[in-house]
N, C-alpha and C positions, 0 to 999 in steps of 0.2 A: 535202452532205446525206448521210449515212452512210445514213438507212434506203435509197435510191435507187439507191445506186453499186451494194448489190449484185445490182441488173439486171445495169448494167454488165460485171460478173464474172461472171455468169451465160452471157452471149455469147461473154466470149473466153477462148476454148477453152484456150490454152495457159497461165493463172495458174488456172484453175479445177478442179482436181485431182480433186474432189469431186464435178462434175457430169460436164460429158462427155469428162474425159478419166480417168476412174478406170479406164479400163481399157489405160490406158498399161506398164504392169508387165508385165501378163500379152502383150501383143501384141507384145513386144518379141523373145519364143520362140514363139508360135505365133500363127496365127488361131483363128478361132471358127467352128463349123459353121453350116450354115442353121438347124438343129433351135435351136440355142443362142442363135441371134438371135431367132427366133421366141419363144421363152420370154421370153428378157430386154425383147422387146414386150408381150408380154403382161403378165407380172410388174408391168413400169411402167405401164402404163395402168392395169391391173385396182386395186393399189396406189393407186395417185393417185384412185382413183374411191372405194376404198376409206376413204382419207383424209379425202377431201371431204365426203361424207357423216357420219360419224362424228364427226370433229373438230369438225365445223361448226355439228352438229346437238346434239354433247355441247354443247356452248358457246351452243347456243339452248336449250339445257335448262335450262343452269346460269345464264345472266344472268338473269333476273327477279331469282334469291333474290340473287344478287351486287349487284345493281345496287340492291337494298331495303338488304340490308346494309349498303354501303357510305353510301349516303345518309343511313341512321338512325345510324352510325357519326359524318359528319361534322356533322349536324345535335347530338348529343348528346356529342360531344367536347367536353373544355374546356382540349387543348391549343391548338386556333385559335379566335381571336375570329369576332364578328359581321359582318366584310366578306369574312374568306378565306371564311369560310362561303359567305358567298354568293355569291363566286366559284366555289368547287367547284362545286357543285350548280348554278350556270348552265351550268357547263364539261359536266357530268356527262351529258348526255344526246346530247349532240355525240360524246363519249368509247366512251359503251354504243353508235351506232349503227353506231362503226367496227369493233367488236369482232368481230360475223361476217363482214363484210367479211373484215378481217385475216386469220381462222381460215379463210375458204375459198379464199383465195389460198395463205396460206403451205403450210396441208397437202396442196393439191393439187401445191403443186409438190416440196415434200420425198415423198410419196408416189410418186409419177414417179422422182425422181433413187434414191429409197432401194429400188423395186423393180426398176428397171435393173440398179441397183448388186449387190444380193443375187441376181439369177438368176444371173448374168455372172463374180461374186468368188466364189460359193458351189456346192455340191454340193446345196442345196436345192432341193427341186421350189415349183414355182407353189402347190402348195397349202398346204406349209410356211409361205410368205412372209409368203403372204395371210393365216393363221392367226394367225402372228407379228405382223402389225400388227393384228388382230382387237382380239389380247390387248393391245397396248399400247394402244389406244384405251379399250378396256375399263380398263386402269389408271388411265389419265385422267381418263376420267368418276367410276370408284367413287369413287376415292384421290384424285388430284391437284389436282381441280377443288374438292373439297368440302375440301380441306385450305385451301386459300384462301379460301374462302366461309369457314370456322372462323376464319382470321387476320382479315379482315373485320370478323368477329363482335365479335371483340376491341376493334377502333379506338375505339370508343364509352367505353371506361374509359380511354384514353389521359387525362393528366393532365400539364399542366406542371411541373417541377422543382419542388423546395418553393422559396418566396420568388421563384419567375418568374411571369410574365403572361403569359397564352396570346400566344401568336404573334398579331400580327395586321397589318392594313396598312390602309392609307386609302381613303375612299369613290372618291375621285379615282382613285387608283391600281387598286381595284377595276374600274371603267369601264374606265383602260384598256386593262385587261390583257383584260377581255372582247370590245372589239372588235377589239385587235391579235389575240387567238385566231382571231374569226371569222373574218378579212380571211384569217388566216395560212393557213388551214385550204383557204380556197377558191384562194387565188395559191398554193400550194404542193402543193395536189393539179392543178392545170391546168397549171400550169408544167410540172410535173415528166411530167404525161401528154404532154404537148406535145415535149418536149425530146426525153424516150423516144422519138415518135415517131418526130423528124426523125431523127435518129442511129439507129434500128434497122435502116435498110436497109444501111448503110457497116457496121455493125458485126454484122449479118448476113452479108454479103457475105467481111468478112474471116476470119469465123471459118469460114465453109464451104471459105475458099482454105487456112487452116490445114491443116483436118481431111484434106482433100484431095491435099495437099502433102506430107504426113506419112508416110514412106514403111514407118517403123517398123509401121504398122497395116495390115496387109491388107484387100481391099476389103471383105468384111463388117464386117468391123467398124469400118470407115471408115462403112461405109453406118448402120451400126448407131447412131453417134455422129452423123451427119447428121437422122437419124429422130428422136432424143431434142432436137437444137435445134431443129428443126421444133416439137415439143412445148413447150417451154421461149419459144419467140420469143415468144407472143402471151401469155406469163402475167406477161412484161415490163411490159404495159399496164397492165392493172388491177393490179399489185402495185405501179405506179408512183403510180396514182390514190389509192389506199387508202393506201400509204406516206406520201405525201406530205401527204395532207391530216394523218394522224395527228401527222409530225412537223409541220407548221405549225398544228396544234393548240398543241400544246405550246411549240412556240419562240416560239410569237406571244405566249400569256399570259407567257412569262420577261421577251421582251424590252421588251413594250408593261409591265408592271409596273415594271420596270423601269431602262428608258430612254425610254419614249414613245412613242405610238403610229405616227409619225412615222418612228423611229429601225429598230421593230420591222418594219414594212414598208419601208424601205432592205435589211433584215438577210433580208427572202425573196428580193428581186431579187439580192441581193448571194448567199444560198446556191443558188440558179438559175441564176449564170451559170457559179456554180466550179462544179455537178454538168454544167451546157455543157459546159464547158471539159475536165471528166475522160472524160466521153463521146467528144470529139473527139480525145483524148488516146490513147486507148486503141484508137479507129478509125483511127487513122493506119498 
């Protein structure tokens, strides 16, 4: 399950380059003062609170018009027939209610890692950072968001080839794929919270013996990097929930369409045990 593993890599410290150990470079010539870890706390929380709000709240702005969009898009398309149709638009409101969800996990935890990361790699003050992602959210909202809502727009003139028939699929296959979604959606966000779980303690424990061990890093910034998994451990959960259910959304309509409803849920127990199994992989 690729959305999930990267909890997994989240925790352990030494393939995670990006999260807590980006300050492997610089630690290697010096430590870091108290004033400097102080910042790079601050920086990240303030950041990640920053994130959450904005990202989260741009993206509760923007659904209504997206999620009309899109509907009056697949409703008035005449590259898919009368069944995918009505598979979308069943699927579609399962889809819009993970969408903030998604936005206030993910940005809070890039907000965390990305204002660590610029107190600590940068000569920027806290209010630089903070301004810096001001603006980039600011981007998103004006520009980014409404640039998609615009392609959106569009889907509703899509047209099959000349001399093709709109895509389409059968009443039969329609059902399926709707309740292998549903099914997928709930075994693959509980699973996947579930697994998180049991494996966050072993794979907590290891990465704190890492960071700990690590002689390269002096104690601040040892402590520094212990503080940021602290932050990071419990956003494993819900990013597992949300993740999960999103992709057993989607893999359950693929595979119930498919291969059958049957085959589809084999195919969640079977991606549940290999994200087990990479968990326990990695905990070792």
């Amino acid at each position: 399950m690729q959305i999930n593993n990267s909890i997994a890599l989240n925790l352990q410290v030494p393939n995670n380059p990006q999260a807590i150990n980006t300050m492997e470079s610089e630690s290697e010539e010096k430590d870091i003062s108290i004033g400097e870890a102080l910042k790079s706390i601050v920086a990240g929380i303030s950041d990640g609170f920053i994130s959450l709000v904005g990202y989260t709240g741009s993206t509760l702005y923007h659904l209504p018009k997206a999620t009309y969009e899109l509907a009056e898009g697949i409703i008035k398309t005449k590259a898919i027939g009368p069944n995918l149709k009505a598979l979308c638009l069943a699927l579609l409101p399962l889809a819009v209610a993970l969408t903030p969800a998604l936005a206030a996990v993910g940005s809070t935890t890039y907000g965390i890692v990305k204002g660590f990361e610029e107190a600590l790699k940068t000569d920027k003050s806290i209010k630089e950072i903070l301004k810096e992602e001001v603006n980039n959210i600011n981007k998103f909202h004006n520009e980014k968001a409404k640039e998609a809502i615009e392609y959106l727009e569009k889907l509703q003139d899509l047209k099959p080839d000349e001399g093709e028939k709109p895509v389409d699929i059968r009443i039969i296959e329609t059902l399926k794929a709707l309740i292998s979604a549903v099914i997928g959606m709930g075994l693959d966000s509980v699973g996947a919270t579930a697994i998180t779980a049991l494996n966050l303690p072993q794979l907590t424990i290891k990465s704190i013996k890492e960071i700990i061990k690590d002689t390269k890093n002096k104690p601040i910034l040892r402590g520094l990097q212990l503080l940021l998994l602290s932050l990071l451990v419990p956003l494993s959960l819900p990013l597992s929930l949300v993740g999960g259910a999103a992709y057993g959304l989607y893999n359950g309509a693929k595979e119930g369409y498919q291969e059958g409803i049957l085959q589809a849920i084999s195919k969640n127990f079977s991606d549940l045990q290999n994200y087990n199994k990479f968990l326990k992989e990695i905990a070792k």
